[in-house]
N, C-alpha and C positions, 0 to 999 in steps of 0.2 A: 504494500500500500504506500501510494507515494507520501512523502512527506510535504507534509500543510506548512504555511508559510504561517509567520507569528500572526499575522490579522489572520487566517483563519482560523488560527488557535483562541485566539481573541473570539471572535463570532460562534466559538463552540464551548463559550461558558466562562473563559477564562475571566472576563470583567464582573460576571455574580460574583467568584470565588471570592478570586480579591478582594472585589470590595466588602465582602462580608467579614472578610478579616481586619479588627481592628488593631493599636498599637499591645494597646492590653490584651488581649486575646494571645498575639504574636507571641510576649512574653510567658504569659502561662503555659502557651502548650510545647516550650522548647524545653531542652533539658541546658544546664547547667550547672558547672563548678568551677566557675573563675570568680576572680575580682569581685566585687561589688561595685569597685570603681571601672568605667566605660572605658576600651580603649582608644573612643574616639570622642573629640569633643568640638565646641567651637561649629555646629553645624550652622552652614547657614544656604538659600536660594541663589545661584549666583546667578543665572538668568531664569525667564519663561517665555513661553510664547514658542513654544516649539514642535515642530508637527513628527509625529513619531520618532523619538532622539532613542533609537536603538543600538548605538555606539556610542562611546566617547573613548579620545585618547589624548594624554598632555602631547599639547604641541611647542612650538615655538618662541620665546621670548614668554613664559609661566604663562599662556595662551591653554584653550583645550579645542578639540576636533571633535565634531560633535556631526554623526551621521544620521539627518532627518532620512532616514531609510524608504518610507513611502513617498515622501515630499521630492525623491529623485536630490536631494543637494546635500553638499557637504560644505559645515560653516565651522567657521572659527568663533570662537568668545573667548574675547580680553581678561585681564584679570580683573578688570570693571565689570563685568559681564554687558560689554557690548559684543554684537554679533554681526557678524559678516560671511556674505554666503563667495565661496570659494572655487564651488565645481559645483554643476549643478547637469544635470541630465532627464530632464521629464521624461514621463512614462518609465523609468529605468528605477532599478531598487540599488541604491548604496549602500554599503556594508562595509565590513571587516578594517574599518577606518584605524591607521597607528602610525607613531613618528620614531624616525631614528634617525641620528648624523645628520639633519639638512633634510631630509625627506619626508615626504608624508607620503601612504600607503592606501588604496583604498580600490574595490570591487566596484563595477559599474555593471550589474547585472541587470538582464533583459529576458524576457519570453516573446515571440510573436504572437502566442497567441493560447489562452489556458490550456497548464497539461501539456507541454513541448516546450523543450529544452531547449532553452536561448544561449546566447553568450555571456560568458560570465570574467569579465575582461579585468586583468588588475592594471591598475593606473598607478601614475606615481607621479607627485611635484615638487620639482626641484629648483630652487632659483628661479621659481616664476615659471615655470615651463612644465605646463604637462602631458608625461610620454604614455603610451598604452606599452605594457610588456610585454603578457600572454593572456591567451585564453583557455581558461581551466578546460571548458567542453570541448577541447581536443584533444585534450588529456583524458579526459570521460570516454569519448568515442573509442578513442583507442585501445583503452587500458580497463576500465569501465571495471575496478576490482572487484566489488561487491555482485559481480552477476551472477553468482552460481551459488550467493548463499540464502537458503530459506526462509524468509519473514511469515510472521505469524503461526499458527499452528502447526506443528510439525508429527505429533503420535497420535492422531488422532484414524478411525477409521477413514477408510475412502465413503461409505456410508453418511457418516456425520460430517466429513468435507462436503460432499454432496450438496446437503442442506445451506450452504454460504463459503463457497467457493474463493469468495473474497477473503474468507481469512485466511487463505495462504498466497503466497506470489515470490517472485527474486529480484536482484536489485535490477531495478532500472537504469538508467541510463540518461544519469541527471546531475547535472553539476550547481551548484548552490552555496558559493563561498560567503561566511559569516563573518570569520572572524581570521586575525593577523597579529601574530607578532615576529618581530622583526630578531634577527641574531646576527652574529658575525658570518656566518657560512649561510646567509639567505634568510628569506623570509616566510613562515611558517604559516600555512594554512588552513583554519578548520574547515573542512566543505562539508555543511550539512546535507547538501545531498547527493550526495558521493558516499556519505559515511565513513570519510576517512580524514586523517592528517596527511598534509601535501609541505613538499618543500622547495622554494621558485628558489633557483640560484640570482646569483645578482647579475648574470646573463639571461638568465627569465628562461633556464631549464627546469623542467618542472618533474621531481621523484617522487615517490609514494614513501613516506614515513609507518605510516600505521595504519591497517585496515581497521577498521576497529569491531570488534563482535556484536551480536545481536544482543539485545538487553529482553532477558526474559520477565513477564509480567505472568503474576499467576492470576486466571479466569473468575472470578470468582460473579456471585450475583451483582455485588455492584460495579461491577465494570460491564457484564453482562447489560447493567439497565443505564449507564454512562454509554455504550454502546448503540443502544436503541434509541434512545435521545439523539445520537448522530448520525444515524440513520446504517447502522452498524445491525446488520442479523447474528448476532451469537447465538447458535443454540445452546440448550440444555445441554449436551450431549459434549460442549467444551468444557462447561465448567469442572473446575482443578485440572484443568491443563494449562500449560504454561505457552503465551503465547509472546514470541519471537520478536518483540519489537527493535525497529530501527534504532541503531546506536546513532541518535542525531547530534553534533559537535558542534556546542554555540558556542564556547568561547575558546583562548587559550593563551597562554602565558609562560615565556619561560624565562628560568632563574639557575642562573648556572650551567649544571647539565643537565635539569630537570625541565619536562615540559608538561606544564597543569593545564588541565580539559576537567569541563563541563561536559556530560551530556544528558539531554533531553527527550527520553525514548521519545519514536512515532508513536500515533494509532497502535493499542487506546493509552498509551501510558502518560499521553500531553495533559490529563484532565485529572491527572492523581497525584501525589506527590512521590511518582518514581523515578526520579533524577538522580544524578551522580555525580561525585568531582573523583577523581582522580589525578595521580600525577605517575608520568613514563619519564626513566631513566634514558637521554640520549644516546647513549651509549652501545649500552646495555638491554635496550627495552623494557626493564622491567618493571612491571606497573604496579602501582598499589593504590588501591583505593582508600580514599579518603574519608568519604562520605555518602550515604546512600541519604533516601528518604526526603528530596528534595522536591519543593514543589517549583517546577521549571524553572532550573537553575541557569541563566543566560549570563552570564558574568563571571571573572572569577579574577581576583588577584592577588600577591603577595606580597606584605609592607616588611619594613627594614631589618625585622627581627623571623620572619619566615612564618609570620603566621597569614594562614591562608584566609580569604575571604569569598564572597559567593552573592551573589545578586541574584532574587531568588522573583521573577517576573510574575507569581502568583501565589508571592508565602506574601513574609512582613518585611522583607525590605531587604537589609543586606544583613550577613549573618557572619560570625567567624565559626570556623571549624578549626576543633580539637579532640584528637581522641577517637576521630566519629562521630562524634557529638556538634551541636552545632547553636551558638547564642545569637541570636537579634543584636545588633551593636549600633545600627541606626534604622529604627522604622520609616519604612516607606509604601505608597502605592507602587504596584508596575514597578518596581527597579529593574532595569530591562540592562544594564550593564555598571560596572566597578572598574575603577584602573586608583593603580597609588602611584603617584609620581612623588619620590622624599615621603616630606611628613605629612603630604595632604592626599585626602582619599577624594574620589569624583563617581558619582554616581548619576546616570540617566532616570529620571520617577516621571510615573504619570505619561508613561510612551507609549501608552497605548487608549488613552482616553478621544471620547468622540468629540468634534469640535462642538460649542465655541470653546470649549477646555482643551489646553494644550499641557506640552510635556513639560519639563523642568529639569534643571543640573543642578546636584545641590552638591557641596563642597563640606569637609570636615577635618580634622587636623588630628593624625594618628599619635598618640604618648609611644 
């Protein structure tokens, strides 16, 4: 089942959840055992007035990069929070927006037309000058890793497939870059619909890093009736089986020689909180997971002391993980992305509300 883009994820519930979850709420139902003091304080708005800000990354001169992903542009805001739009592309989805050395990094993704794999172009600007490098969907067409492996139900009779055939399928052949961070040996790519980590060199070679596995969800009645709500036929006949959802990769981040991922199973796991952070040894590959239980975790970054963070697009806002464990450290609506640049944290809230409400970038200073 191909994976839904965050406004559809949005239009299939995700604005109830959210917004039913208050600050209080957030707090009670986390677990913890840190501090009583916050490791973040000093919050404040630095801009609003922004049409789906589904990336942010510091940019240039304590400037940040702030990708209105539906709105097609990519704008800068001051440390005044004035804004300035920078690259702009209508009809087109910007994404995977981040800065290194003089550069700034960003997807200009396109479909002709719903359901058909468009171009998913990485740009870059440099001294005023912006280059196109490559295009992931020729890396898709060719390479296309995920084709052979099985989404959704997999032990189930031919009998009870029968019954909704839709819930099994293989990967498609879809390219869908989210999210970017930049390294010394290239610049690192999540493509959510690719399902994998990609790595452009700075000749704009493009290698596969990590395919990444399917994220199993167990069947149960309520996903069953989460299901039927989206027009999803589960029989009886799946329940406790475990069904094979897409390993989708919103964010990712690296530190050292570690590289931390987000993901956000597909259908049905977008509407529960079965998300995940981990983090892959560059090396080595090897992964360990961080944290489970998230409710669509689009974010994720690491401030000066190595602890990790998570932008959780339909919990309370951003969260630190410890242990597996996971604290509320700034309530938000929608936090739809985290980046820490030094001692200040930035977060995208409210990215996904209808207009005349718009998004927000709210800024916080890490101890």
């Amino acid at each position: 089942m191909k994976f839904r883009s965050i406004a559809a994820l949005a239009a299939a519930s995700a604005l109830a959840v959210t917004l039913s979850v208050t600050p209080a709420q957030a707090h009670s139902n986390n677990h913890s055992h840190h501090s009583p003091k916050p490791p973040v304080s000093n919050v404040k708005t630095l801009t609003d007035g922004l049409i789906s800000p589904l990336k942010v990354a510091f940019g240039p001169h304590g400037s940040l990069l702030v990708a209105e992903s539906f709105a097609g542009q990519l704008s800068s805001v001051s440390k005044t929070g004035v804004k300035k739009v920078i690259a702009s592309a209508p009809g087109s989805e910007i994404a995977g927006v981040s800065y290194a050395n003089g550069t700034t990094y960003y997807f200009e993704n396109s479909s002709p037309a719903p359901d058909v794999a468009g171009p998913a172009v990485l740009k870059t600007i440099k001294n005023g000058k912006t280059r196109s490098v490559t295009d992931l969907l020729k890396f898709e067409k060719k390479h296309n890793p995920d084709a052979n492996t099985v989404y959704g139900v997999r032990d189930v009779s031919k009998s009870c497939l029968a019954q909704s055939p839709a819930m099994q399928s293989k990967g498609e052949m879809y390219s869908h870059p989210y999210s970017t961070a930049p390294s010394r040996n290239g610049l690192y790519v999540g493509d959510a619909g690719a399902n994998v980590i990609l790595n452009v060199s700075h000749h704009g070679k493009v290698k596969l890093v990590k395919k990444l596995p399917a994220e199993p969800v167990m069947i149960t009645k309520k996903v069953q009736a989460e299901g039927a709500a989206n027009g999803m036929n589960v029989p009886d006949c799946m329940l406790g089986h475990n069904y094979y959802a897409q390993p989708v990769p919103t964010d990712i981040e690296v530190v050292g020689n570690w590289l931390y991922y987000t993901v956000l199973p597909g259908v049905p796991g977008e509407s529960f909180s079965a998300g995940k952070a981990y983090r892959m040894h560059l090396k080595s590959h090897r992964t360990e997971l961080l944290a489970k239980g998230l409710s669509a975790p689009t974010g994720i970054a690491v401030d000066h002391r190595g602890r990790v963070y998570v932008s959780e697009l339909m919990g309370a806002g951003v969260s630190m993980l410890s242990h597996g464990k996971k604290t509320t450290v700034l309530p938000a609506m929608m936090a739809a992305d985290v980046e820490i640049g030094g001692r200040t944290l930035a977060v995208t809230t409210n990215a996904l509300v209808e207009p005349p409400a718009t998004g927000n970038v709210m800024t916080a200073r890490i101890r």
